[in-house]
Structure formats: structure tokens, C-alpha cells
C-alpha positions in Angstrom: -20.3 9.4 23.2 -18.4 7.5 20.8 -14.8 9.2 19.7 -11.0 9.8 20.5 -9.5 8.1 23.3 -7.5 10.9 25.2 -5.0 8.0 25.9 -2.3 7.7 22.6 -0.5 4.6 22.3 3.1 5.3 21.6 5.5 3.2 19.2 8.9 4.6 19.8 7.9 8.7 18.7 7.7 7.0 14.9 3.9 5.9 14.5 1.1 6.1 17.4 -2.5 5.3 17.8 -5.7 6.8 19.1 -8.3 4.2 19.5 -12.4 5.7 19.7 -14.8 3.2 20.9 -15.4 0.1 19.4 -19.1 -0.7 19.8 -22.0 0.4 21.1 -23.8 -2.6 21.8 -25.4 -3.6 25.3 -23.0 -6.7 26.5 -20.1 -5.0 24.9 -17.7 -6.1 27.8 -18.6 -9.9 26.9 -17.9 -9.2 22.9 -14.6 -7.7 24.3 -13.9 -10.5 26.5 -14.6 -13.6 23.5 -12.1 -11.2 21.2 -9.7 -10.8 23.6 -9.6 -14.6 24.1 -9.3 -15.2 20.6 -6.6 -12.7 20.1 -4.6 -14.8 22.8 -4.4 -17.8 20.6 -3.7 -15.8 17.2 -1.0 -14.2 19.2 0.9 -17.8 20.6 -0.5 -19.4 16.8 2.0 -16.1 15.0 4.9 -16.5 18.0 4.9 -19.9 16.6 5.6 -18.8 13.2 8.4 -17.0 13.9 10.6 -19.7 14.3 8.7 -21.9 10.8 11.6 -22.1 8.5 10.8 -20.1 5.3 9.7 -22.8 3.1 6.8 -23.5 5.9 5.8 -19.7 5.2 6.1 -20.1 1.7 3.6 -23.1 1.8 1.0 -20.7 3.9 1.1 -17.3 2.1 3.5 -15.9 5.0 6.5 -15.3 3.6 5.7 -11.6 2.8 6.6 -11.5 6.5 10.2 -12.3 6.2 10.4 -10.1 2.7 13.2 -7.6 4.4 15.3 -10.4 5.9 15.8 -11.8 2.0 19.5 -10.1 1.4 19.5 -11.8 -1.9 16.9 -10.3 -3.2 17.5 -7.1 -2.2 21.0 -6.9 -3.5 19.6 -8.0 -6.8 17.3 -4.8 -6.6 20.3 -2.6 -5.8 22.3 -3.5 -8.0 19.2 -3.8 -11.4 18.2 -0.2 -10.0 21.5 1.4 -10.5 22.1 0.4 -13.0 19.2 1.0 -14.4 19.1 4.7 -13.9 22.4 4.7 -15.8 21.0 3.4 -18.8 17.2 4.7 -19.2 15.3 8.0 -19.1 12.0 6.9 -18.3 11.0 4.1 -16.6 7.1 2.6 -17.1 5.8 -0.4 -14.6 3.1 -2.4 -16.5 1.4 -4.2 -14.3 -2.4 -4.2 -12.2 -3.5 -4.4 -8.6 -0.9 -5.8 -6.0 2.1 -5.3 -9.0 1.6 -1.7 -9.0 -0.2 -0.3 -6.5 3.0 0.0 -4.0 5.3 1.4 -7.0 2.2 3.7 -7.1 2.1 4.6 -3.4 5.4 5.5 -3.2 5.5 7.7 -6.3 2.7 9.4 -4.6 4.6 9.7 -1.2 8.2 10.1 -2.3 8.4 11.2 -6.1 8.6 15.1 -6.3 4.5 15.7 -7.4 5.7 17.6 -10.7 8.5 14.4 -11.2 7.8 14.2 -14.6 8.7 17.7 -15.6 11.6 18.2 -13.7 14.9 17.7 -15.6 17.4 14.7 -14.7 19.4 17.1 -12.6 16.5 18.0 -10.9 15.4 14.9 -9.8 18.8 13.4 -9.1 19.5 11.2 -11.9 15.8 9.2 -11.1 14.0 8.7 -14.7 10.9 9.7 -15.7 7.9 7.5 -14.4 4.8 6.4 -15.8 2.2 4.0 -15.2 0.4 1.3 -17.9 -0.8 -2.3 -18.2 -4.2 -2.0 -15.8 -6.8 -1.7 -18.1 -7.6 -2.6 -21.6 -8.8 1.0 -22.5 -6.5 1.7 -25.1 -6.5 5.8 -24.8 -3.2 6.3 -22.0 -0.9 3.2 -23.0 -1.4 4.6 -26.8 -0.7 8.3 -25.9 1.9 7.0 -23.9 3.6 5.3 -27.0 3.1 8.3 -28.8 4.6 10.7 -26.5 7.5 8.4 -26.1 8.2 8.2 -29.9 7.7 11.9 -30.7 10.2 13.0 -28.2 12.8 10.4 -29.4 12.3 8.7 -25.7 11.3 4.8 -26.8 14.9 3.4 -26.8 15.4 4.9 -23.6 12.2 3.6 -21.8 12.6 0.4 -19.4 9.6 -1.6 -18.8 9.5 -3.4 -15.8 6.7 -5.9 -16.0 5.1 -7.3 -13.3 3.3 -10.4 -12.7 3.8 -13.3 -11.1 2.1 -16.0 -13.1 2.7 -13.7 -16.8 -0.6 -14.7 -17.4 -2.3 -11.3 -16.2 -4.5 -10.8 -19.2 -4.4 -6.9 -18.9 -0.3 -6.7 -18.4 0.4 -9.3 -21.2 -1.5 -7.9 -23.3 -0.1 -4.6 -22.9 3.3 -6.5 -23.1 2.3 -7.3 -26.3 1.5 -4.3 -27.5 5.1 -2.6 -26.3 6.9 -5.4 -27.9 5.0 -4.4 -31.4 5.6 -0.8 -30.8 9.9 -1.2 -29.8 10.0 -3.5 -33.3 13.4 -4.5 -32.7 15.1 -7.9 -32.7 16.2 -6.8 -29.4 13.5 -5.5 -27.5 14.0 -7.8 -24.5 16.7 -5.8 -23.4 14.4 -3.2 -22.6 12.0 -5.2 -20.5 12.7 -6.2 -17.2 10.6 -8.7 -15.9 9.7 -9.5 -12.3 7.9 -13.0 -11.9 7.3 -16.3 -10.3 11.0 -18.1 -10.6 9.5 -21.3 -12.2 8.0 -22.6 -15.5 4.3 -22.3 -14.7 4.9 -18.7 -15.2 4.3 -17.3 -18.8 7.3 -14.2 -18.2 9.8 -17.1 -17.3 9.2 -19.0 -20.2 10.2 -16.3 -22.3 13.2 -15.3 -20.5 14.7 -18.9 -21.1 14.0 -18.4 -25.1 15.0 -14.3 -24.8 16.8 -13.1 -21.9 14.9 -9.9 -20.1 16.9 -6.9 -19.1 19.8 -8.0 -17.1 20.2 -11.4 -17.9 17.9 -12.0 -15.1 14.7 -12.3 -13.9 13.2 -10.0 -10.3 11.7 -12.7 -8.2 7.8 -12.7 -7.1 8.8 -14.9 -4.1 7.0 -17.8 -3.2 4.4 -17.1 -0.6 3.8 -13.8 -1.6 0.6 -12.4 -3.0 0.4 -9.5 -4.7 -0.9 -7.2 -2.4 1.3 -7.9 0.2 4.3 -7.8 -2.1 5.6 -4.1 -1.5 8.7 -4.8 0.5 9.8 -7.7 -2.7 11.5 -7.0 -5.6 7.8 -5.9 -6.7 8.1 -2.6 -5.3 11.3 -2.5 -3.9 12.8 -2.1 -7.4 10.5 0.9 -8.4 11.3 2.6 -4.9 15.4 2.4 -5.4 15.1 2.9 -9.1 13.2 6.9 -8.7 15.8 7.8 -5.7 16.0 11.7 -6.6 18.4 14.1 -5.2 20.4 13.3 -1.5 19.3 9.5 -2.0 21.0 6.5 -3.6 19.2 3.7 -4.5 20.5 1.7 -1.3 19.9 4.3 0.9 15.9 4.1 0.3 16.3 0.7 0.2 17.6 0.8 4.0 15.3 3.3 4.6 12.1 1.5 3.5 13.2 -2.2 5.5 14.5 -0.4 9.1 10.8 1.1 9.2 9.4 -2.9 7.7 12.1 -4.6 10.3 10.5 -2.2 13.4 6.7 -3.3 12.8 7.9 -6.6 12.5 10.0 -6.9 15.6 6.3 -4.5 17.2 4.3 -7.2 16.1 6.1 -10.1 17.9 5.7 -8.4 21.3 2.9 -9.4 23.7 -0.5 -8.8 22.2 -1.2 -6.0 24.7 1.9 -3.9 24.3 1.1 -0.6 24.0 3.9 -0.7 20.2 2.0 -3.8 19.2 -0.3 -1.6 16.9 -1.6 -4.3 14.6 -3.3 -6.4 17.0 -5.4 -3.2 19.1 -6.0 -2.0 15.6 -7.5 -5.6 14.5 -9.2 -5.6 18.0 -10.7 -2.1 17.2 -12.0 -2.8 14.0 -13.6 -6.8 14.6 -15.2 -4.8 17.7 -16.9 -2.5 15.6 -18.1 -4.9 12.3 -18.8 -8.0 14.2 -20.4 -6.6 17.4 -21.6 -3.4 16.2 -22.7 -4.1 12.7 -20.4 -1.5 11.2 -20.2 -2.4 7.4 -17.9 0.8 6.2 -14.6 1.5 7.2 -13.5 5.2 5.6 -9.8 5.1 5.6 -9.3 9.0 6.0 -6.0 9.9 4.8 -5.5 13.4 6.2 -2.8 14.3 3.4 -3.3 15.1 -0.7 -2.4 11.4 -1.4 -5.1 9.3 -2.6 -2.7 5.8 -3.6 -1.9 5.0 0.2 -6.2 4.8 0.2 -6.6 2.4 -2.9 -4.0 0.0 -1.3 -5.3 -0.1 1.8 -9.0 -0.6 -0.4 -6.7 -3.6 -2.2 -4.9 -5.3 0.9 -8.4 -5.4 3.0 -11.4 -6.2 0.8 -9.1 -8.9 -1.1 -8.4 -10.5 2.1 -11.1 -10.0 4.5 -14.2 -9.9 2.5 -14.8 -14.0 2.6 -17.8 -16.0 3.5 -20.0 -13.1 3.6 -18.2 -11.1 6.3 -16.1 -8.1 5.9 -16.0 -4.2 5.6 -16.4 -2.4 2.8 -13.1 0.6 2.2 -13.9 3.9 0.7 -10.9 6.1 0.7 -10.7 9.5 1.4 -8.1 12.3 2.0 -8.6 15.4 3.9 -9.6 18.2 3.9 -10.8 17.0 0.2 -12.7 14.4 1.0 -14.7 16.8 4.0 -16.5 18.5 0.7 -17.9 15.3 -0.5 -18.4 12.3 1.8 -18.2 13.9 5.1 -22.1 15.0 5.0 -23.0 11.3 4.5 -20.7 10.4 7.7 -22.4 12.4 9.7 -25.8 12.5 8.4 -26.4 9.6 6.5 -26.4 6.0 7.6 -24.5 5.0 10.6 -23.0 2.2 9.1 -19.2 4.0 9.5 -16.4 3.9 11.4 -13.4 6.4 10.3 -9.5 5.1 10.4 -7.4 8.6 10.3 -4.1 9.0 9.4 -2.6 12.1 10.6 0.7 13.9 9.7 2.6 15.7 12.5 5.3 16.6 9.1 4.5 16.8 5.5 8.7 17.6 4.7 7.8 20.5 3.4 5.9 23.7 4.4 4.7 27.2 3.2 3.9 29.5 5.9 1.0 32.7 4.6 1.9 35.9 4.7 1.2 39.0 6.9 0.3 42.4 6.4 -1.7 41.4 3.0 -4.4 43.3 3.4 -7.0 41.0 3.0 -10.5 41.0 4.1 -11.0 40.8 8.2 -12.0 37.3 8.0 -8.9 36.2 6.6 -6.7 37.8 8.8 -6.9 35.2 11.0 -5.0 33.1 8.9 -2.1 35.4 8.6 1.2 33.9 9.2 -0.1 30.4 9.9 1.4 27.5 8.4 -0.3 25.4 5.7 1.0 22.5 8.3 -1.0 23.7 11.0 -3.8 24.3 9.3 -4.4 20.9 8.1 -3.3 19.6 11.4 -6.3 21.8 13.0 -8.4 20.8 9.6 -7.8 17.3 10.9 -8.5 17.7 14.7 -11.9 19.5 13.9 -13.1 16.5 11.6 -12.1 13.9 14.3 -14.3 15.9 16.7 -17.4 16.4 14.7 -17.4 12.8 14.2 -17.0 12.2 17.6 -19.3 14.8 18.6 -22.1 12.7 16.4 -21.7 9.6 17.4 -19.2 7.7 14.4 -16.3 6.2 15.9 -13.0 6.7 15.0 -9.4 6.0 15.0 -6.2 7.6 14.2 -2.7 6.7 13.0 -0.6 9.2 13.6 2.8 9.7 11.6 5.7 12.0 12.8 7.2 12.4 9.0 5.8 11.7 5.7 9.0 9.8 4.6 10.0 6.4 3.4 10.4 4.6 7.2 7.5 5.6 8.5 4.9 4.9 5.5 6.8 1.7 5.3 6.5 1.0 8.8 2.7 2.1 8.5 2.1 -0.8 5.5 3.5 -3.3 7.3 1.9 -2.4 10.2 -1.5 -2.5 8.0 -0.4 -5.7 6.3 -0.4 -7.4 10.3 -3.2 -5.7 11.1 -5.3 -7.5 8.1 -3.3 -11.2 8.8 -4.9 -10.4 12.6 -8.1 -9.6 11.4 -8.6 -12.5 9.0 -7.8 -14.9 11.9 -10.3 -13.4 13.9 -12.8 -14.1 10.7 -11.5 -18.1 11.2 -10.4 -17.2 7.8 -7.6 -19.3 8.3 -10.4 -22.5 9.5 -12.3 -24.9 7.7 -10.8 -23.8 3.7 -10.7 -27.4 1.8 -7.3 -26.0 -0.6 -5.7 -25.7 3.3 -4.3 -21.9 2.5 -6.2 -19.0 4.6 -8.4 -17.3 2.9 -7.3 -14.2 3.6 -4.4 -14.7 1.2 -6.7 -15.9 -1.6 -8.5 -14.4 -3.9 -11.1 -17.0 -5.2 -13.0 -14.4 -6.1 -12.0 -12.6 -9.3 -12.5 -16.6 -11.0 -15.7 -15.7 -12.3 -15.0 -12.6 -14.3 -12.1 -14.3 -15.7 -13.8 -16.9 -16.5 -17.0 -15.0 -18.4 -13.8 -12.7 -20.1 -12.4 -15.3 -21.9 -15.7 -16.6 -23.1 -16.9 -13.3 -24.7 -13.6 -12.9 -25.9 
């Protein structure tokens, strides 16, 4: 029976993991043995790394990893976010994919759920957020605009646009459209634009004829794609720029890079460490597509966040799915998702392996009452708390899917706070830079970049837009 390894793997009481089986093929121990081997010389090819100077890094992709040792940077964001917050009410992030999807998660993890309606007292001086520049449809940016305007709100908006060439055809344009819309000689000062720091990029350009917000420009570092750019000024500056009440924007700041600095100091320990989550989880996962023909990995969320999911969707199909190899993501979240895809786990193709996370703390909890006087069958219930219900929501899931033969895994988080879902994206992030090697993503690619930092992809469609444009 495939399922839950009784054995957890500890990392310091902060994140842990339960590995199920990997495969079920017949010479499993000899697909084990030819991964393991291969791990061996990632592991010694990354220990290398860490001594590269940045600029080698920069030339391979990498530097995401040394993203919360960049002091300069992060100042920067400090200082732009307070400042900010003194000097706006609402604050919008135009930008799509990698240049909004963290500002997303961590709006969806952090941010009070009702932000939005609370009044600035209420959320501790934080502005109002919203979310625009990802599609074309017109419908939300214009209601946006128009909300904005009616309530007297526009000259208090800061837009931080994000993309690191300015050529992203859905931001710009939407740039475009906000610059109509502000009609003022100064609207500049009400965009704040985060970028590549040289001329090739469209946002730079403009800042040398019209200075953004600031004076300055947020860097896009070099050797930094998009969707591992969370732990930049990308969404660094969202994350201290919504503090809400008890926080500062340093203190989440510090917050977010001690959980970033601990999976990276994890990851440079020996391959087999029990803390060294990335490479078992890599290990896990290869096992299962490459030696069991697994071609879905559900990544099951076991909390009412869906954004965490749609990264995770982001940082692994972008990167591993090359050459014809790679998982597909679905994301779930439980126990939502249960009344949907669950069925087709368990009774549909056995294509699936399930990646849970699981929350020991939510940071908040209701607790239902006694003595209500309900029906019999709900008495049960009585005086339980809503944490321990999902928690036993969660462990009954795990163990149907165990008890039917789809392997699974869980991440398990103490706290639903900033260090720990920080720690658990970088964690992610090494886990995929692990995986792709495994692929030989990183052999054989004529531009010399791996190819799990590329995106060659999305050429085509750009390609075929511009000519039916």
C-alpha cells in the first residue's frame, strides 16, 4: 500500500515532511539507486555554487538564491514602503505571472481577508490593495478606474508596475491606460516602477525622460526570473508596503528573509539530512514521474488559500515542463477541493500523486458552541475547534488516498505566518532547481542557461499576438 510514511522528517519544529512511496514499479530499488547517484553530483555541482561570486549567478539564472543577502535592495524597499504608506491610500500592482503572483500570495496569506473594507486604523496604516495589468479583458481594470474616481481615491492610488523588460504587453498596456485615466502632467509620480536596471528595458527608458515615484527605479535583479523573484524588490515591496496593525514594514521584511535565510542555510547541508527538504522532496517526486509514470502532481493546499496553489502551478510547469518531460499541477485546497476533484483521485485515472500542505496553526481560531441544541448528529461537533476539524478533515483525506493506492506527501507547517510560508517558497523554489537537474535540464541547451530558468515557451503566442494585432 502506497501512502504516509509514519517517519516525519523534522526541520527545526518550523516545517517538516512526510514522504508516501515513490513508485510502484518492479526494480524500484535500482531507479532509487541511479537517483540517488545523480542527486550526489547535483548536491557537490550546488556546494560549488555557493562560493560563485554573484555575477557568476547572475550569468546562470541563480541569483534568486542570494536575493535575501542583497542589503541594498532591501533597504531601498524599506525605506519606498514607508514611505509609501505615508503618502497613498490604495495601492494597485499591475503586473502578470512571476510580477504578481507572490504580491498575490502574500495578500492571500497575510492581508486581513476583508482588507479592503477595513478602515486605515484597522488595518494599521496598510492601504487598500488591488490587483490589475494580467489580462486584456477590459471589465476589472475599468471598474477599477471607476471606483477609484467616484470615491475621490485616484490621486491617492500608487501603482507599482512590475516587469522586468517593460515590454509585457498586458502590463504596458494597462500602464497605458492608467497614464490616460491620472491625465496629469505629473502622473509619474504616482507610478512606481520595478524593472531591469538597464536600457533594454522599456520602464527604464521612461524613468530617464520622467522620473517614477521616488526618484528611483525597484530593481528586477539580474539573474532573476520572474517566478522566482518573491524575496526581490518584486514582492518584497508589496509585503512591507500592506504591514497592518503590530507590524512595520521592516519587521515583515525580517520576518519574510530569517524563514528565506533558514531554507537556504537547509539546503546547503548534506543531501541526506533529515532538514534538507528540497532534495527528498525532488527525490520523491522524479521517483514517482520518471519511474512510475505519474503525470499529475495535485498540490493540496489544506487551508482556504488558493494563490500559494497557482504559484506553485507557475514556478513548476514554467520550469520543469521541457523536452517533453514534466508534471502537470492542478491546485487544490481542502476541504474545498474534496467536493470536486477528490472523486477523480480516487476513482479515476491513476495518473496522481498528492503534495499536502498541512497547518498545525491558522493564527486564528473559532471554537463551536455547546448546549445548542442541535440535531443528535451534530452534537458531536460541540465544542470542537474549527482548527481541529480541518486538521482531522486533512488526516482523513491523506488516508483515503493512502488507503487506495495514490501516493502522497505532506508539508507540514507549525504557523500560517510570514517565516514559515516564506521558508516553505524557498524551500519549493530548491526543490524545482533540484528537480530540473535531475531532468539534465541544465545539459545539452545551445543558449548555455538551464532550461529550467527559461521560458522558451510562451514565443509562439507572442509571436501569433502581434501578428493578429
Amino acid at each position: 500500500m502506497e501512502g504516509l510514511n509514519p517517519e516525519e522528517i523534522l526541520l527545526d519544529r518550523r516545517i517538516y515532511l512526510s514522504l508516501g512511496e515513490s513508485s510502484s514499479v518492479t526494480d524500484k530499488q535500482s531507479a532509487e539507486r541511479e537517483v540517488d547517484i545523480a542527486l550526489q553530483k547535483i548536491h557537490a555541482l550546488f556546494q560549488e555554487e555557493m562560493s560563485a561570486p554573484l555575477s557568476a549567478l547572475e550569468d546562470e539564472l541563480r541569483a534568486w538564491t542570494r536575493s535575501h543577502l542583497q542589503n541594498e535592495d532591501i533597504a531601498k524597499v524599506t525605506t519606498l514602503a514607508a514611505r509609501a504608506r505615508e503618502e497613498f491610500s490604495v495601492l494597485v500592482i499591475v503586473g502578470i505571472g512571476g510580477s504578481d503572483l507572490s504580491a498575490r500570495v502574500f495578500h492571500d496569506s497575510f492581508n486581513h481577508p476583508y482588507h479592503n473594507l477595513l478602515s486605515p486604523e484597522e488595518r494599521g496604516g496598510a492601504p487598500e490593495v488591488y490587483f490589475t495589468g494580467d489580462t486584456f479583458d477590459p471589465r476589472k481594470l475599468a471598474g477599477l478606474l471607476e471606483m477609484l474616481k467616484a470615491r475621490n481615491l485616484l490621486h491617492k492610488v500608487l501603482f507599482n508596475v512590475i516587469s522586468k523588460s517593460g515590454t509585457t504587453t498586458e502590463t504596458m498596456a494597462t500602464l497605458m491606460i492608467i497614464r490616460g485615466a491620472l491625465d496629469s502632467v505629473d502622473w509619474q509620480r504616482q507610478v512606481l516602477a520595478t524593472t531591469g536596471l538597464t536600457p533594454d528595458s522599456v520602464l527604464f527608458r521612461m524613468h530617464e525622460q520622467l522620473p517614477f515615484y521616488g526618484e528611483t527605479l525597484l530593481p528586477v535583479p539580474d539573474g532573476v526570473g520572474g517566478r522566482f523573484s518573491a524575496f526581490s524588490p518584486v514582492g518584497l515591496f508589496f509585503l512591507a508596503a500592506t504591514a497592518g496593525k503590530g507590524e512595520t514594514p521592516d519587521t515583515r521584511i525580517r520576518s519574510a528573509l530569517n524563514g528565506v535565510g533558514q531554507a537556504h542555510d537547509d539546503f546547503k547541508l548534506p543531501r541526506g539530512h533529515q532538514d534538507n527538504i528540497a532534495y527528498q522532496l525532488a527525490r520523491w517526486i522524479h521517483l514517482a514521474e520518471e519511474a512510475d509514470g505519474k503525470g499529475t502532481i495535485i498540490f493540496y493546499n489544506y487551508a482556504d488559500n488558493i494563490c500559494l496553489g497557482e504559484w506553485f502551478v507557475q514556478l513548476y510547469t514554467e520550469s520543469i515542463q521541457e523536452r517533453g518531460g514534466g508534471a502537470n499541477v492542478i491546485p487544490a485546497k481542502g476541504p474545498t477541493s474534496n467536493h470536486s476533484i477528490l472523486n477523480g483521485i480516487i476513482a479515476g485515472p491513476k495518473d496522481k500523486i498528492v503534495l499536502f500542505l498541512h497547518w498545525e496553526e491558522f493564527g486564528t481560531d473559532l471554537v463551536l458552541p455547546t448546549n445548542t441544541g442541535v440535531d443528535s448528529k451534530l452534537i458531536a461537533f460541540e465544542g470542537m475547534s474549527m482548527t481541529h476539524m480541518q486538521t482531522a478533515s486533512y488526516r482523513g483525506t491523506a488516508l483515503d488516498f493512502s488507503n487506495n493506492g495514490v501516493s502522497n506527501a505532506t508539508l507540514t507547517l507549525p504557523k500560517r505566518d510570514i517565516q514559515s510560508v516564506c521558508q516553505l517558497m524557498r524551500i519549493l523554489m530548491d526543490t524545482i532547481a533540484v528537480k530540473g537537474r535531475l531532468q539534465d535540464l541544465h545539459l545539452d541547451n545551445k543558449g548555455g542557461n538551464e532550461l529550467t530558468y527559461l521560458q522558451d515557451g510562451v514565443e509562439g503566442y507572442k509571436q501569433n499576438f502581434r501578428s493578429f494585432l
